[in-house]
N, CA, C and O atoms as a MOPAC input file, in Angstrom:
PM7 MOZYME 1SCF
protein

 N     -6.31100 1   -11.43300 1   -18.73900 1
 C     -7.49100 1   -12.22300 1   -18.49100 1
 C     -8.42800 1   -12.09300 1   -19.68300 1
 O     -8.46800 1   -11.10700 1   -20.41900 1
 N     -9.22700 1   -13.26000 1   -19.80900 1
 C    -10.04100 1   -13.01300 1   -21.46300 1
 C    -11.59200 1   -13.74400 1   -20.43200 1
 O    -11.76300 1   -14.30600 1   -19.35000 1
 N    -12.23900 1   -13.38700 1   -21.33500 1
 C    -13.21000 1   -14.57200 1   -21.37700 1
 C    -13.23500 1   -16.24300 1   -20.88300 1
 O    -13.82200 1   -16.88700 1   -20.01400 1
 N    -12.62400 1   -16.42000 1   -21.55100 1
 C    -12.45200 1   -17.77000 1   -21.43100 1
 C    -11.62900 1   -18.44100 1   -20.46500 1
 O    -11.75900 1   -19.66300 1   -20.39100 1
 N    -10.84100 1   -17.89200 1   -19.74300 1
 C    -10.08500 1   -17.83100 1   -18.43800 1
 C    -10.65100 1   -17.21200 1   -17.05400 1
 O     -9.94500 1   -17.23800 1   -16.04600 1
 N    -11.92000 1   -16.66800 1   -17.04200 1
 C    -12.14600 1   -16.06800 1   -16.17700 1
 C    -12.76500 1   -16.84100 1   -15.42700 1
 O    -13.77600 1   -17.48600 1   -15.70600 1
 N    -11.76000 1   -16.79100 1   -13.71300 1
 C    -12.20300 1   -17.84900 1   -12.78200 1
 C    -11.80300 1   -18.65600 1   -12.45200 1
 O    -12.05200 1   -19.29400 1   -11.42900 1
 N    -10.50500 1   -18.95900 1   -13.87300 1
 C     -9.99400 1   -20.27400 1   -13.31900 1
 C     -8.81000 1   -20.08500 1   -12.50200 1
 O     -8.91600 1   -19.15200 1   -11.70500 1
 N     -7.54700 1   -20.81100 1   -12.48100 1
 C     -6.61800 1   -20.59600 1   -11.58600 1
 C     -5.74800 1   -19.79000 1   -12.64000 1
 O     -5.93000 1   -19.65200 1   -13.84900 1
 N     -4.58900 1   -19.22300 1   -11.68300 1
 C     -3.82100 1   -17.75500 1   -11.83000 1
 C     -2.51900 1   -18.38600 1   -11.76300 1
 O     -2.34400 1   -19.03500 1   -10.73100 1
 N     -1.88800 1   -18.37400 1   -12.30400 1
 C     -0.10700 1   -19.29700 1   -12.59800 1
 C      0.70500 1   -18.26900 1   -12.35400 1
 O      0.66300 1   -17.35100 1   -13.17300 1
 N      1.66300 1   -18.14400 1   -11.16400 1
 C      2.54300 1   -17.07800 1   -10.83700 1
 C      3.74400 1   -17.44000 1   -11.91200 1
 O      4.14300 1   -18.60100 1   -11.81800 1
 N      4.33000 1   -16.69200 1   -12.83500 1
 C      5.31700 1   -17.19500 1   -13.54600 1
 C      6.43600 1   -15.75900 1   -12.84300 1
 O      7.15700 1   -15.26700 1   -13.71200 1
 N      6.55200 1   -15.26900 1   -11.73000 1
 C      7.60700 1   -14.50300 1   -11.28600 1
 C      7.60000 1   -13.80600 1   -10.13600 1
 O      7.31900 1   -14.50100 1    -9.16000 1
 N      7.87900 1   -12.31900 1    -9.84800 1
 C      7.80200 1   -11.22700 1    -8.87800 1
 C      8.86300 1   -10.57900 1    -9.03700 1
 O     10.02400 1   -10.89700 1    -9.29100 1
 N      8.23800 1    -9.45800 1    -8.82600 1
 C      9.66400 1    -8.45500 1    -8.63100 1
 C      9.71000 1    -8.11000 1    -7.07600 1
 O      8.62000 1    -8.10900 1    -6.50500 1
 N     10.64200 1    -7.87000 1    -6.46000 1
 C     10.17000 1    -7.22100 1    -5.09300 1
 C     10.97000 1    -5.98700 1    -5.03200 1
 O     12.14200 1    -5.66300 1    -4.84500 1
 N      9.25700 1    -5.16300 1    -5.39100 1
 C      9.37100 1    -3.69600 1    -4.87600 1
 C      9.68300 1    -2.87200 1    -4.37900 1
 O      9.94000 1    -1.70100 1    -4.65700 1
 N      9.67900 1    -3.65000 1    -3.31600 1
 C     10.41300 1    -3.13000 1    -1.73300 1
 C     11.50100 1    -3.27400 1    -1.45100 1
 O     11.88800 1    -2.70600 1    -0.43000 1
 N     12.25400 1    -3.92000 1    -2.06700 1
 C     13.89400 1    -4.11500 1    -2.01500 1
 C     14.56900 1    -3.23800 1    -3.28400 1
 O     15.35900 1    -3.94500 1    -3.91000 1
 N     14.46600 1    -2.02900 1    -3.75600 1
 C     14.65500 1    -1.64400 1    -4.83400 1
 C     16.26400 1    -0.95100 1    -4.20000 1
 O     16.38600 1    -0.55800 1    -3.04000 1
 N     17.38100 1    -0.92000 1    -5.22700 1
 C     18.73500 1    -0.51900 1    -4.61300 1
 C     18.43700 1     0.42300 1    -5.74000 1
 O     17.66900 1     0.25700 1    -6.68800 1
 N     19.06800 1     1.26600 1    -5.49700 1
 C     19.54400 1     2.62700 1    -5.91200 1
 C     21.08400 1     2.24900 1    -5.79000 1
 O     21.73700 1     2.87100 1    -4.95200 1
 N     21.67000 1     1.35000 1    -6.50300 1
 C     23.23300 1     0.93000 1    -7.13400 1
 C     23.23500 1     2.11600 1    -8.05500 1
 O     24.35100 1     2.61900 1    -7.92900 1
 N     22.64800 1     2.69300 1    -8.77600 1
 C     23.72500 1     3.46700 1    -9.63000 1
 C     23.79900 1     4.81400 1    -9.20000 1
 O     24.10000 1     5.74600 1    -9.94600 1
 N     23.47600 1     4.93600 1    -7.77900 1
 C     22.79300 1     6.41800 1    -7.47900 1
 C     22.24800 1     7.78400 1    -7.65900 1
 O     22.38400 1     8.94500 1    -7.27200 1
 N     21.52400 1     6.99200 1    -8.49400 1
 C     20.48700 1     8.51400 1    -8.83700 1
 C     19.77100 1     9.04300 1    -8.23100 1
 O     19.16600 1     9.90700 1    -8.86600 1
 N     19.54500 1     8.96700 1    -7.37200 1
 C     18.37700 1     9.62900 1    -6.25100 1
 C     18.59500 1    10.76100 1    -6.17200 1
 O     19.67500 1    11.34600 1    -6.25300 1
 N     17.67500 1    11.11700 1    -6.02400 1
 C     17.95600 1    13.07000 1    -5.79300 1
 C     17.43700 1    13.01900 1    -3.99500 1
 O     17.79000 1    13.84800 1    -3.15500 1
 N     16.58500 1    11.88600 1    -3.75600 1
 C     16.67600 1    12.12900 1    -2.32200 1
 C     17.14600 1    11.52400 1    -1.54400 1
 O     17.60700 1    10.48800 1    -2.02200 1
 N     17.35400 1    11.65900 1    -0.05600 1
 C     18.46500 1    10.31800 1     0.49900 1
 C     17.42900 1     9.25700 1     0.27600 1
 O     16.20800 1     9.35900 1     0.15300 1
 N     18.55800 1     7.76500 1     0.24300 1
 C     17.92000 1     6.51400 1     0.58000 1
 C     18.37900 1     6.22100 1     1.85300 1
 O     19.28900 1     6.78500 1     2.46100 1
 N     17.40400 1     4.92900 1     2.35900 1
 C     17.14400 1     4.49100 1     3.42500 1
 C     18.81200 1     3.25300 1     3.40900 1
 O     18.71200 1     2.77900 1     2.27700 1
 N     19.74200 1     2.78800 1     3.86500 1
 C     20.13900 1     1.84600 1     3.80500 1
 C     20.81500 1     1.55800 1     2.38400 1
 O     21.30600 1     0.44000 1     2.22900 1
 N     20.87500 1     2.43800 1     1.38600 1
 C     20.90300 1     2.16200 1    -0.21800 1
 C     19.48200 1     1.97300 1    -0.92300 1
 O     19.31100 1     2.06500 1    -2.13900 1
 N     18.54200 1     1.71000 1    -0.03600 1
 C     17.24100 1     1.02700 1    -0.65200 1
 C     15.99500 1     2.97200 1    -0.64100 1
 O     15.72700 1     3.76100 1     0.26500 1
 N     15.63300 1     2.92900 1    -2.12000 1
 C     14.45100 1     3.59200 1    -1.97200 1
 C     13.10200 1     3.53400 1    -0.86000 1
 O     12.38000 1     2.67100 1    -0.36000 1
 N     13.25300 1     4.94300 1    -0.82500 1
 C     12.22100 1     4.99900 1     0.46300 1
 C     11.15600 1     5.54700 1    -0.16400 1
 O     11.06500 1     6.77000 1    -0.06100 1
 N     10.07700 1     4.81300 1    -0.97300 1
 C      8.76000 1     5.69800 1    -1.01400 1
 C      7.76000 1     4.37600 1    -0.93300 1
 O      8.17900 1     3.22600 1    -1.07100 1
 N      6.39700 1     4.71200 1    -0.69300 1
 C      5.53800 1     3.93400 1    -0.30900 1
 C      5.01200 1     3.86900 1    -2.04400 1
 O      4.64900 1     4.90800 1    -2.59600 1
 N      5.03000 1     2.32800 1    -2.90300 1
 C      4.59000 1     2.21100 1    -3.93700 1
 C      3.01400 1     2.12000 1    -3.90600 1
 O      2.27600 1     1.42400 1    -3.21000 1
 N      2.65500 1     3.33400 1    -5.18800 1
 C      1.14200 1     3.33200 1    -5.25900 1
 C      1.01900 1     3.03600 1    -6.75900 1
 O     -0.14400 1     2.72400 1    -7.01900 1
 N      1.58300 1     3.02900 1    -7.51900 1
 C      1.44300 1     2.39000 1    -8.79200 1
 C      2.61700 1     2.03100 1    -9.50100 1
 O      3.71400 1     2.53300 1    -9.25900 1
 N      2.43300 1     1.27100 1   -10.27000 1
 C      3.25900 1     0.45900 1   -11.56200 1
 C      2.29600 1     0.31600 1   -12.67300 1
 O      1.09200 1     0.06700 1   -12.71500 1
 N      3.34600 1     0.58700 1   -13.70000 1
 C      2.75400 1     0.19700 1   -14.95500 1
 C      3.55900 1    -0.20200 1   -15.67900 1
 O      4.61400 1    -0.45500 1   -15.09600 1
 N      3.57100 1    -0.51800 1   -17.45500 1
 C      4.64800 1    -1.03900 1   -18.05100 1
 C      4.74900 1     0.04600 1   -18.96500 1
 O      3.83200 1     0.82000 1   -19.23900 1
 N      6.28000 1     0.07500 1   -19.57300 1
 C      6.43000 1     1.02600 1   -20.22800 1
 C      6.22000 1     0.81700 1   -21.32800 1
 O      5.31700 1     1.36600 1   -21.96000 1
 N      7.23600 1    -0.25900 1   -21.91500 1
 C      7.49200 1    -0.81900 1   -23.14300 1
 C      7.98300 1    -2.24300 1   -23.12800 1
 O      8.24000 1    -2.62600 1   -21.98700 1
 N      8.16400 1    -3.03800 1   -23.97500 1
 C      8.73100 1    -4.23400 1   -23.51100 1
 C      9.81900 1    -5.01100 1   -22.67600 1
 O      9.96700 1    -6.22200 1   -22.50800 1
 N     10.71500 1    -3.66100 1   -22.08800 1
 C     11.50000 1    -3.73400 1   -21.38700 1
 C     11.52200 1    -3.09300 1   -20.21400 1
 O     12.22200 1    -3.56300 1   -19.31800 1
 N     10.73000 1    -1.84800 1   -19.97900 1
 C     10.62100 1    -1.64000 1   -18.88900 1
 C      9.22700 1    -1.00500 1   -18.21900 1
 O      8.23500 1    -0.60800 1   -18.83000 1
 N      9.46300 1    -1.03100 1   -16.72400 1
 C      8.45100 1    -0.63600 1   -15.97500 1
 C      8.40500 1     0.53600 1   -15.23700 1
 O      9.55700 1     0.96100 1   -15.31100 1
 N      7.73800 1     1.32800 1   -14.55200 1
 C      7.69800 1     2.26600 1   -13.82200 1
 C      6.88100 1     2.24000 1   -12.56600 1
 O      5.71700 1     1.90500 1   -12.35000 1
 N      7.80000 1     2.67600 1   -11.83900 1
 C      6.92500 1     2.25100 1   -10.00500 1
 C      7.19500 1     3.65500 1    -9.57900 1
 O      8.24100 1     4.30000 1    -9.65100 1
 N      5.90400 1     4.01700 1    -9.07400 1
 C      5.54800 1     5.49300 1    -8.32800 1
 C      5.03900 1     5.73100 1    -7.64600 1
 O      3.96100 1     5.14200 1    -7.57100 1
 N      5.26900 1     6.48300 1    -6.87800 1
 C      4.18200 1     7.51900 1    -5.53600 1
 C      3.93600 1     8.95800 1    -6.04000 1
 O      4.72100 1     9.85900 1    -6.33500 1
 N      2.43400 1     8.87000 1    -6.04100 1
 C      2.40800 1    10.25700 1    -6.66900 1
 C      1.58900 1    10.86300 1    -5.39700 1
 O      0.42300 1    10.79800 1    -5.00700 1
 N      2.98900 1    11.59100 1    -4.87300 1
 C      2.27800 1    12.30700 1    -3.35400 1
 C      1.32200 1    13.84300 1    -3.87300 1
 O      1.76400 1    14.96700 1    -4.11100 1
 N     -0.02400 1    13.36000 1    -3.91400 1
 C     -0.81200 1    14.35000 1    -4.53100 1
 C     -1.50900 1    15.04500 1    -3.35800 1
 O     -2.29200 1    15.98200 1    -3.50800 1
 N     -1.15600 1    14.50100 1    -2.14600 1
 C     -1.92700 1    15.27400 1    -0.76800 1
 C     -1.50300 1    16.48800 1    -0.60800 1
 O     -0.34300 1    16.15800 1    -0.85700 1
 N     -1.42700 1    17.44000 1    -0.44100 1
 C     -1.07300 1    18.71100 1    -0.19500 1
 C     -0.35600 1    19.02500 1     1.40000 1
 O      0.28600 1    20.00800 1     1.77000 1
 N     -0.72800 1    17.83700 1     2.11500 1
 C     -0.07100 1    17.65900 1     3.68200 1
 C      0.97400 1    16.63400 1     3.51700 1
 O      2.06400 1    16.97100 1     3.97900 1
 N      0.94600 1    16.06600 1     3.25200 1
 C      2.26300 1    14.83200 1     2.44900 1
 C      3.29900 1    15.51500 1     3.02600 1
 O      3.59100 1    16.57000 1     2.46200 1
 N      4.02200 1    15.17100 1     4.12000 1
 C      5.35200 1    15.45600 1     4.42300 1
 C      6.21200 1    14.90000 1     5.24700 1
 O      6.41000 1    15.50600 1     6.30000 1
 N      6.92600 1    13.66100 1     5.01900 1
 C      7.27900 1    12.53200 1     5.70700 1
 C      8.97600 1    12.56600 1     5.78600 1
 O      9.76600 1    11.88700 1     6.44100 1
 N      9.14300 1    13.52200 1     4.94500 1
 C     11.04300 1    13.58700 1     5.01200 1
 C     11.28800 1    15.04800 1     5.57500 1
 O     12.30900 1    15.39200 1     6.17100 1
 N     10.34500 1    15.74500 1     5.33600 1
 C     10.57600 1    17.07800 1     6.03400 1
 C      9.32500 1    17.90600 1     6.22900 1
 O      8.61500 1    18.31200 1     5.30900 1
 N      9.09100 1    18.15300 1     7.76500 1
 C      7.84600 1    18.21300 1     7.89400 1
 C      7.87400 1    19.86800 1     7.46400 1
 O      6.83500 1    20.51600 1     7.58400 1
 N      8.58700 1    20.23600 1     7.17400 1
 C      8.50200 1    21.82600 1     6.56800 1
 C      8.38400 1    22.06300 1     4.95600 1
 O      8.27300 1    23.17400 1     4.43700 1
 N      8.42500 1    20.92200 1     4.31700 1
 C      7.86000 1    20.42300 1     2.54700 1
 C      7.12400 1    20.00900 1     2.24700 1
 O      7.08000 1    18.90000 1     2.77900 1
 N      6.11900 1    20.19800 1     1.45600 1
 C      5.56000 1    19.08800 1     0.53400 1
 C      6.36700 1    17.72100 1     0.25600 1
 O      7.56800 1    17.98900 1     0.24300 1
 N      6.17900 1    16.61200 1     0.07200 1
 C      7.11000 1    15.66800 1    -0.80800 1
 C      6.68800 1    15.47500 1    -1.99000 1
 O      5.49900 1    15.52900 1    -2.30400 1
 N      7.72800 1    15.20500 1    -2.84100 1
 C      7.61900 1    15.44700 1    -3.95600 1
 C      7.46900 1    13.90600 1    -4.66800 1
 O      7.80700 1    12.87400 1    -4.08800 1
 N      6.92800 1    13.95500 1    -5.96500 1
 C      6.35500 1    12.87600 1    -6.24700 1
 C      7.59600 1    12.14400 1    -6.70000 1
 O      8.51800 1    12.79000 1    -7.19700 1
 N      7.67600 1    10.77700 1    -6.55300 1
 C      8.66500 1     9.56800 1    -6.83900 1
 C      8.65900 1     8.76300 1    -7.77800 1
 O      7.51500 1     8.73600 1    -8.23300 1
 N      9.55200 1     7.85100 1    -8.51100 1
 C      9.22100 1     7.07500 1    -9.24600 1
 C     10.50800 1     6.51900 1    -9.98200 1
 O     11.44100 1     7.31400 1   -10.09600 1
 N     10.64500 1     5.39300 1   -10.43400 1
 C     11.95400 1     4.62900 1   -10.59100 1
 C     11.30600 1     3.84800 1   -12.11200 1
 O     10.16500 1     3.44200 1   -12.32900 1
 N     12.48800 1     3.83700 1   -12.98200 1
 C     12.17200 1     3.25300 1   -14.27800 1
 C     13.03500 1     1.67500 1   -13.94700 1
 O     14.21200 1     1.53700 1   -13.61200 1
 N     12.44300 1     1.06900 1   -14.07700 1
 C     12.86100 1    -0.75300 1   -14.00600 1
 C     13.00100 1    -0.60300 1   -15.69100 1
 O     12.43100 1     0.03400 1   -16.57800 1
 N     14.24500 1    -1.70200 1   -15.57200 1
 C     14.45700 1    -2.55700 1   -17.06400 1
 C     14.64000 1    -3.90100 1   -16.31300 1
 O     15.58400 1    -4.34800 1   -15.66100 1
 N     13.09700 1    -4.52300 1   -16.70800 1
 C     12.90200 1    -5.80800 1   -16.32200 1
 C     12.79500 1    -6.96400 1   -17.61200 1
 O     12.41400 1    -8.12900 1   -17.72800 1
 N     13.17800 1    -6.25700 1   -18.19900 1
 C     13.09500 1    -7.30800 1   -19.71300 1
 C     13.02900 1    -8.63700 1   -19.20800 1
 O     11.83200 1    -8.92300 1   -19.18800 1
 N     13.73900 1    -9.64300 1   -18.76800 1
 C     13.33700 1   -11.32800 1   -18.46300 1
 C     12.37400 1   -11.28300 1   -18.07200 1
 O     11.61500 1   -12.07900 1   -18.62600 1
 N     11.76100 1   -10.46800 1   -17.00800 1
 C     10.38800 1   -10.94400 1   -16.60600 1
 C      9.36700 1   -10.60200 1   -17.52100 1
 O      8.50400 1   -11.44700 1   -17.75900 1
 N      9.32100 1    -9.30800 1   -18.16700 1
 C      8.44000 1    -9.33000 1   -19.03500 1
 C      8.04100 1    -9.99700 1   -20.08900 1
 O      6.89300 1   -10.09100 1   -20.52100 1
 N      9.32400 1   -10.61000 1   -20.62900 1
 C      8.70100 1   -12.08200 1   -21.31100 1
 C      8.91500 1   -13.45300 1   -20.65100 1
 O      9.29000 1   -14.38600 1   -21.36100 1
 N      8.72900 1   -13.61100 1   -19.51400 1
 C      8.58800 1   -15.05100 1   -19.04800 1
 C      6.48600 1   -14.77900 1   -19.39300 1
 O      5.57500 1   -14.03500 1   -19.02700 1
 N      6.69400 1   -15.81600 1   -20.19100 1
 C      5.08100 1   -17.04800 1   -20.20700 1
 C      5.22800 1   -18.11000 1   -19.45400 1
 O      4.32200 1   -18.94000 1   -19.37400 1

């Protein structure tokens, strides 16, 4: 957003959906739900021109939703979304 755009209309040129994330190559260190990652996304950012990072950073100290006898531990998945990051 600049200056000179501010206010006007917002042009969706994509989406990723978050919430459908597969764990195909299985790296998880914790179980998944169905194949699909189970954490509640609290941030994304970009890495580099190819990829992104989506995380839960369980910073509560009561946080314990997979085992109520743990902490949970903080989450996060590296996307290589390269097409979307350069669709204009």
């Amino acid at each position: 957003m600049t200056e000179g755009n501010q206010g006007g209309e917002v042009r969706k040129i994509g989406y990723i959906g978050l919430v459908r994330i597969k764990d195909s190559a299985k790296k998880a260190r914790k179980p998944v739900t169905e194949g699909m990652l189970a954490f509640t996304i609290e941030n994304f950012d970009k890495v580099d021109d190819r990829h992104i990072i989506v995380g839960s950073d369980n910073n509560l100290p009561f946080t314990a939703s997979r085992d109520t006898h743990q902490v949970d531990d903080d989450d996060f998945v590296l996307l290589e979304v390269n097409d979307f990051l350069m669709t204009k």
